[in-house]
C-alpha positions as CSV (number, residue, x, y, z in Angstrom):
1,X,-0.7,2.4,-61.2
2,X,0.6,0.0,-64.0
3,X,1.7,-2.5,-61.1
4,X,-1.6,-2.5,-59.4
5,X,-3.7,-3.3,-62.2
6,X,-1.2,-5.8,-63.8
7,X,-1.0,-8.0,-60.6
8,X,-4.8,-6.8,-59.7
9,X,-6.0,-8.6,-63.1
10,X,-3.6,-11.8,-62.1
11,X,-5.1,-11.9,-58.5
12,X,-8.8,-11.5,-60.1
13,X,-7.9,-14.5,-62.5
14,X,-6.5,-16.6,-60.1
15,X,-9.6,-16.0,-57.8
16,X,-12.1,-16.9,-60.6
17,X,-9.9,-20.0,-61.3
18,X,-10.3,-21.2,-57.9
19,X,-14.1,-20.2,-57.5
20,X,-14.6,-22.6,-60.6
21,X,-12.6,-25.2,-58.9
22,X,-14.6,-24.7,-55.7
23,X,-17.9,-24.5,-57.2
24,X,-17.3,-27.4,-59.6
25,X,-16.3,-30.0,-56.5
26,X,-18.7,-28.7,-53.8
27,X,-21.5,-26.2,-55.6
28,X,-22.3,-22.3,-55.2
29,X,-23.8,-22.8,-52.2
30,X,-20.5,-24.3,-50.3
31,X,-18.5,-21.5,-52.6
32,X,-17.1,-19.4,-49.2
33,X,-14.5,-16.4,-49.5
34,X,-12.1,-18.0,-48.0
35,X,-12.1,-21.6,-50.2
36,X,-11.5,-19.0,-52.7
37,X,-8.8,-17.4,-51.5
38,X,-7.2,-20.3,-50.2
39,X,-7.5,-22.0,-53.7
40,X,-6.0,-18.6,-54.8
41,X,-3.5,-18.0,-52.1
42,X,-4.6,-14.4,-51.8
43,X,-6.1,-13.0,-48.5
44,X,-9.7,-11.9,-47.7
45,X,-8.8,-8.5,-48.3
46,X,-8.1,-8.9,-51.4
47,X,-11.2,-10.9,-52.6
48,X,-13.2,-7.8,-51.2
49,X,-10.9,-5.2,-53.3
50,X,-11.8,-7.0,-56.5
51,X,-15.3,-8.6,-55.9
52,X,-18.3,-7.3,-53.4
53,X,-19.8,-10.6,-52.4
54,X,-18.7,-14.3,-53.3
55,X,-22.0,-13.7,-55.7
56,X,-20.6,-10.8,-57.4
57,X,-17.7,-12.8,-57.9
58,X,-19.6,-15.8,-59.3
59,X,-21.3,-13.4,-61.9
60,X,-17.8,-12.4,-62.8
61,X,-16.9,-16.3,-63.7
62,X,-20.4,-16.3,-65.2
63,X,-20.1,-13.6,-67.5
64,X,-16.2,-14.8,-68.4
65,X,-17.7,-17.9,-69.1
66,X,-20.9,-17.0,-71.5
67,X,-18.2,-14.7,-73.1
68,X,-16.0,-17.7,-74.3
69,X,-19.2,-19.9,-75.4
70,X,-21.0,-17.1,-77.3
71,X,-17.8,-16.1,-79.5
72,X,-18.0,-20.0,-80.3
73,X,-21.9,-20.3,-81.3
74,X,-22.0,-17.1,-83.1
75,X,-19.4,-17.6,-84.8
76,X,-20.6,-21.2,-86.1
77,X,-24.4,-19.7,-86.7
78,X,-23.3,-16.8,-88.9
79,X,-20.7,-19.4,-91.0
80,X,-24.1,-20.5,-92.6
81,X,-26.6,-18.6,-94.5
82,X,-29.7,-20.8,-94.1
83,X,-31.6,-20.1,-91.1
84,X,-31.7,-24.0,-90.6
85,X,-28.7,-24.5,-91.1
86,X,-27.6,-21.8,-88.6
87,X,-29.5,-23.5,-86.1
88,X,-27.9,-26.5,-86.3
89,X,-24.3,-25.1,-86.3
90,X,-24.8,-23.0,-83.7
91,X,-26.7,-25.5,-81.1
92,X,-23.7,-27.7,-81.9
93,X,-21.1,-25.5,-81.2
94,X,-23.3,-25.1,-77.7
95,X,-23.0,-28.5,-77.4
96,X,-19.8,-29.3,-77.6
97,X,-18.9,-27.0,-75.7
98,X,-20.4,-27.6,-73.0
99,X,-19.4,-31.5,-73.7
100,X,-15.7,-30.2,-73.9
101,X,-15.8,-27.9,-70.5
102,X,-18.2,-30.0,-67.9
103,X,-17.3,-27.5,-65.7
104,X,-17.5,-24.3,-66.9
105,X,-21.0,-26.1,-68.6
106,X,-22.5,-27.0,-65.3
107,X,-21.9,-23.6,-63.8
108,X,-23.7,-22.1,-66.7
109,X,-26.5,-24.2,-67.2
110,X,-26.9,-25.7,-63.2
111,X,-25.2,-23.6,-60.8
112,X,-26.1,-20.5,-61.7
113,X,-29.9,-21.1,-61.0
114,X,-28.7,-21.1,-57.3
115,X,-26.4,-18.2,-57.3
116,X,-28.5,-15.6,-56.8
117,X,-30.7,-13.0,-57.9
118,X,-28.4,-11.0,-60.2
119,X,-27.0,-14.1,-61.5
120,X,-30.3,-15.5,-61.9
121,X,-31.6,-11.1,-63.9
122,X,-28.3,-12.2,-66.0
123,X,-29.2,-15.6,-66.8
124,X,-33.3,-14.7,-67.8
125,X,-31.8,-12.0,-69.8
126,X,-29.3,-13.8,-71.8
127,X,-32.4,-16.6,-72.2
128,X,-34.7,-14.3,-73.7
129,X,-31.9,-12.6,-75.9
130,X,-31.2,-16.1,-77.6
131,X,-35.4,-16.3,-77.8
132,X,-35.7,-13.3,-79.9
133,X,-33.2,-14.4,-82.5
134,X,-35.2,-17.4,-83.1
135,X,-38.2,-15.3,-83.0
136,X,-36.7,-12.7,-85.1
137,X,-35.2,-15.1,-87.7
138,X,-37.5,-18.2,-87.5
139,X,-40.8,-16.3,-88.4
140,X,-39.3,-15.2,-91.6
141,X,-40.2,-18.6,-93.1
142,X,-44.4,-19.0,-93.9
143,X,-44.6,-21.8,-90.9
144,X,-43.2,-19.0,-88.6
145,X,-45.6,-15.8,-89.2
146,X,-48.4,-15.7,-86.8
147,X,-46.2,-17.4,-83.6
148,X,-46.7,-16.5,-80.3
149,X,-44.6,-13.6,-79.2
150,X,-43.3,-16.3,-76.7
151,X,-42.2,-19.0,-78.9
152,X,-39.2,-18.5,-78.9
153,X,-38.9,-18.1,-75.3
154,X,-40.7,-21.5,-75.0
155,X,-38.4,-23.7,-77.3
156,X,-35.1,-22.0,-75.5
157,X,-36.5,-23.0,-72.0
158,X,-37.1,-26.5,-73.5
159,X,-33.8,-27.1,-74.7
160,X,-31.9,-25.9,-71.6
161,X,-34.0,-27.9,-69.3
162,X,-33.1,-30.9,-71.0
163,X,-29.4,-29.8,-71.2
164,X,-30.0,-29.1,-67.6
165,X,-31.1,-32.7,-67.3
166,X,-28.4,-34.5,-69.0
167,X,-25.2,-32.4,-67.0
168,X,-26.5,-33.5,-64.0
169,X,-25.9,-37.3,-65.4
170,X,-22.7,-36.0,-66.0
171,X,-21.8,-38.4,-68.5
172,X,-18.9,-37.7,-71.5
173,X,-19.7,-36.9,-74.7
174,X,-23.7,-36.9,-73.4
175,X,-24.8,-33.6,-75.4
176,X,-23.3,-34.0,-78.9
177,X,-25.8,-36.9,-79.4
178,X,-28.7,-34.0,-78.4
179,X,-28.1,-32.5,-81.7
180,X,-31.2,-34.3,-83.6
181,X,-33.8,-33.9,-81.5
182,X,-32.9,-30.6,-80.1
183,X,-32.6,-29.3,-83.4
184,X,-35.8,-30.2,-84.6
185,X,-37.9,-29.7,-81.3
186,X,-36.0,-25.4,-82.3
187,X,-37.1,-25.7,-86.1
188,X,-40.6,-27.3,-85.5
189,X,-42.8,-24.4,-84.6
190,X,-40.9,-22.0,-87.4
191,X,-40.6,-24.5,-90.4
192,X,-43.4,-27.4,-89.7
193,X,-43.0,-31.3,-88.9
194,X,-41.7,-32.2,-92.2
195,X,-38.4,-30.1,-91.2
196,X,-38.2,-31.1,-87.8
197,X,-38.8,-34.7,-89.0
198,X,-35.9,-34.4,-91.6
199,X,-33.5,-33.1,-88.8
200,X,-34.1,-35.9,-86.7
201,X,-32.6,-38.4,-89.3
202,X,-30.0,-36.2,-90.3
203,X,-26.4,-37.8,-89.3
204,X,-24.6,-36.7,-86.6
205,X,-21.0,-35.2,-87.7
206,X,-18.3,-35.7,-85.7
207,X,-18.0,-32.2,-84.3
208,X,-13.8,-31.0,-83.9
209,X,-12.8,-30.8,-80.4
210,X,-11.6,-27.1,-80.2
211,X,-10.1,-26.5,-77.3
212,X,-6.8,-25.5,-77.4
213,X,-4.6,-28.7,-75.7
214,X,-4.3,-29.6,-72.0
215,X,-1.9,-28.7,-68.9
216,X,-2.3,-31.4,-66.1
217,X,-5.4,-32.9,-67.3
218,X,-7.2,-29.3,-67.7
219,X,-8.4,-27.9,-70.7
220,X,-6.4,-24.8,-72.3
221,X,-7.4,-21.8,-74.5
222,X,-5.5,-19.2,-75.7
223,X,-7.2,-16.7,-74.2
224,X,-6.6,-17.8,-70.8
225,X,-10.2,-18.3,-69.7
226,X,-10.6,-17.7,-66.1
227,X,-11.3,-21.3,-65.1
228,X,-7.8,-22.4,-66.1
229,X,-4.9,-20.7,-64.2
230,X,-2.0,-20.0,-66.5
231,X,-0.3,-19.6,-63.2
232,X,-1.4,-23.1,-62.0
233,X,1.7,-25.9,-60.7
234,X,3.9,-22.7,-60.8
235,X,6.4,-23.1,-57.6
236,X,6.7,-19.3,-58.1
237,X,5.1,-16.3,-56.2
238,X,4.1,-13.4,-59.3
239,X,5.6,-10.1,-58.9
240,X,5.7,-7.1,-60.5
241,X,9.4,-7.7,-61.5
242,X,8.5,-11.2,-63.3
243,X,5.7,-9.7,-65.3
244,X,7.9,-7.2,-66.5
245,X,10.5,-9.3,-68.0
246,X,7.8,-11.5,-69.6
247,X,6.6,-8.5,-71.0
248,X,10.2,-7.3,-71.8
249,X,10.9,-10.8,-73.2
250,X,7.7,-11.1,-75.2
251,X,7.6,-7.7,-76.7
252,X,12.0,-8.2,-77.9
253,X,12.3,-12.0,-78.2
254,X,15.6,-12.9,-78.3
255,X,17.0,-10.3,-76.2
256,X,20.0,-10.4,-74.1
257,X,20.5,-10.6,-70.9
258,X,21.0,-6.9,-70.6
259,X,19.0,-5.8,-73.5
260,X,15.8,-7.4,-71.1
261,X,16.8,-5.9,-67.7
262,X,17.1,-2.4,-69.9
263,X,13.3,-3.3,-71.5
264,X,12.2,-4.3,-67.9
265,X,13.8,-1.3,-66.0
266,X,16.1,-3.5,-63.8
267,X,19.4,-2.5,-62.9
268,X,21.3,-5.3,-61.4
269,X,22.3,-7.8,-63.8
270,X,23.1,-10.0,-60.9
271,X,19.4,-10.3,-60.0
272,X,18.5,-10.3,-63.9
273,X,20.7,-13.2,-64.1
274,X,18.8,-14.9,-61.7
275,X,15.6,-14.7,-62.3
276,X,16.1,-15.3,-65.9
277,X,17.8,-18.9,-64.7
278,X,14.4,-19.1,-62.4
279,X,12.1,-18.9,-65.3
280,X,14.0,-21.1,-67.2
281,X,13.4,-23.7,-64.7
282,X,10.0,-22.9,-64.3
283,X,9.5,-23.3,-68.0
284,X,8.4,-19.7,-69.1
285,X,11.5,-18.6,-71.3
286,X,13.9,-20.7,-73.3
287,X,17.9,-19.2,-74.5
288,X,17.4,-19.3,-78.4
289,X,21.1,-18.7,-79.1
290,X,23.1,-21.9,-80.7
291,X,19.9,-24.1,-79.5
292,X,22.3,-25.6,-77.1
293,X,25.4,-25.2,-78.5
294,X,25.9,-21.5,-77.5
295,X,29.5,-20.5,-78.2
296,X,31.5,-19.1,-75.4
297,X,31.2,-15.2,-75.0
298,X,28.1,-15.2,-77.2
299,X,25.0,-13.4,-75.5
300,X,21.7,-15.3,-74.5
301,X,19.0,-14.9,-76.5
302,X,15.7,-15.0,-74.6
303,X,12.3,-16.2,-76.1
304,X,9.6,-17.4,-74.3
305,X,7.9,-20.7,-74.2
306,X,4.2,-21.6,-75.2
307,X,3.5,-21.3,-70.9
308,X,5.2,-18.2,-70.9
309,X,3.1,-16.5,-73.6
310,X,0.1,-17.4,-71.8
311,X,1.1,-16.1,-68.0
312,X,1.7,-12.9,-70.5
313,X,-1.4,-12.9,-72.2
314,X,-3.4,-13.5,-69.1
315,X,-1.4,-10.6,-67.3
316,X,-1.4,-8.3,-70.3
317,X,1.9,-6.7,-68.9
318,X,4.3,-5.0,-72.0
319,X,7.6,-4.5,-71.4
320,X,7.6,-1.0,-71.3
321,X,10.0,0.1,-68.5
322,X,8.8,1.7,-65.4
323,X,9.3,5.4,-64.8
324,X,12.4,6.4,-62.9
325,X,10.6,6.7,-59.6
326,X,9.5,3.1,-59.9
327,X,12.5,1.5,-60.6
328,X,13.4,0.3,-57.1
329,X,10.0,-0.7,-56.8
330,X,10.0,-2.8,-60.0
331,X,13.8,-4.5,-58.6
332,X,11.9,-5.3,-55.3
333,X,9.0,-7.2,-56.8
């Protein structure tokens, strides 16, 4: 059971990796099973164990996806305590967002208006969510009391149709210069023209770029969104085996050789002693002992690297070992 799921959650994120690609180069509507699982290098069977439909597996990236940016908005509305001020931080965390992943932004805002109609329930629901707050918040000011119970839904539909509008220019950096107006086209029903006025003359700060460094060109968080494959330019095929001594590695860095085949459950150090030389190769692991000057006789001392930690965090495999019946299983990969 611990196998499937492990390599079941690796397969799911490398199939929502290679949907974004997909979508991203030739839209939802060219989005087929198999360009997914080719881009994955999984077969059709198992798209349809993890996902029902290519839409189901759309929603899936979708949901991933809103996940990531609303940690990020929320997070920069509730660092303020003035409703106007929370406004502004959060629309430009949106914003920069979106200006700092084009892709996972289009799919968001443009693609899934085509994806279909659970997408599209997801979407209208998250829309009106993000309405009430201004509703709920905004009308606590004098300017605010007596709105429309569909203001908010008004201003929120505004502003994404002009997002909308400026992804499909597709131009860099396009958004972050949307902060002004957008922010007082939000504040000018709930706090009156003088506000809105005072927000459009407001400066522009320079807005930190947050994601979390780059791997061949592509954007990288630590929490292993789905549209970057931790996996990705990895000559390597994932087994069960290899996610166990990552996990063995991460959860006793600086292990031996044989103290990680015992944390693993593998019981020929011949095959350990391999496929520890493979993932230093492939970058995953580094020997800690002497930092390159390891005296003779001493034993290896295995950490892994910054790629390793994220193939482990994106796998969520420990390095518990396997129960005894498994352990032939676990040696085979």
């Amino acid at each position: 059971m611990r196998r499937s799921v492990a390599v079941s959650k690796v397969q799911r994120s490398r199939m929502l990796s290679s949907a974004a690609v997909v979508i991203s180069e030739h839209g939802y509507g060219q989005m087929s099973v198999a360009r997914v699982t080719a881009g994955a290098r999984v077969s059709r069977r198992t798209f349809y164990d993890v996902f029902a439909d290519r839409e189901d597996c759309f929603l899936a990236l979708f949901e991933d996806a809103i996940a990531r940016v609303t940690e990020r908005v929320v997070a920069a509305y509730e660092s303020e305590r003035v409703w106007r001020e929370q406004v502004r931080a959060g629309l430009g965390a949106l914003l920069v967002f979106l200006d700092e992943q084009p892709q996972l932004g289009s799919l968001l805002v443009v693609d899934a208006l085509g994806a279909g109609p659970r997408v599209l329930a997801r979407r209208a629901e998250i829309l009106a969510g993000l309405g009430a707050v201004l509703d709920r918040d905004g009308s606590r000011s004098k300017h605010g009391r007596g709105l429309a119970e569909i203001t908010g839904e008004g201003v929120v539909g505004a502003v994404f149709t002009v997002i909308h509008t400026r992804l499909l220019v597709k131009r860099p950096g396009a958004l972050v210069e949307l902060l002004n107006p957008l922010a007082s086209m939000i504040v000018l029903p709930y706090l009156g023209s003088a506000a809105a006025q005072k927000e459009l003359e407001r400066p522009v700060p320079k807005l930190a770029h947050r994601s979390g460094g780059s791997r061949n060109g592509v954007g990288v968080s630590p929490s292993a969104s789905p549209a970057v494959d931790p996996l990705a330019g990895l000559p390597m095929r994932l087994t069960y085996r290899t996610l166990r001594v990552l996990g063995a590695i991460g959860d006793t860095p600086g292990a031996s050789n044989r103290g990680v085949a015992e944390e693993a459950g593998v019981t020929d150090q011949g095959q350990m002693s391999k496929l520890l030389a493979r993932l230093v190769r492939l970058g995953l692991i580094h020997n800690a002992a002497g930092h390159g000057h390891q005296p003779s006789g001493e034993p290896n001392a295995w950490r892994l690297t910054e790629l390793g930690e994220e193939v482990r965090q994106a796998t969520g495999v420990v390095g518990t070992p396997p129960s005894p019946d498994r352990q032939g299983e676990a040696i085979a990969g």
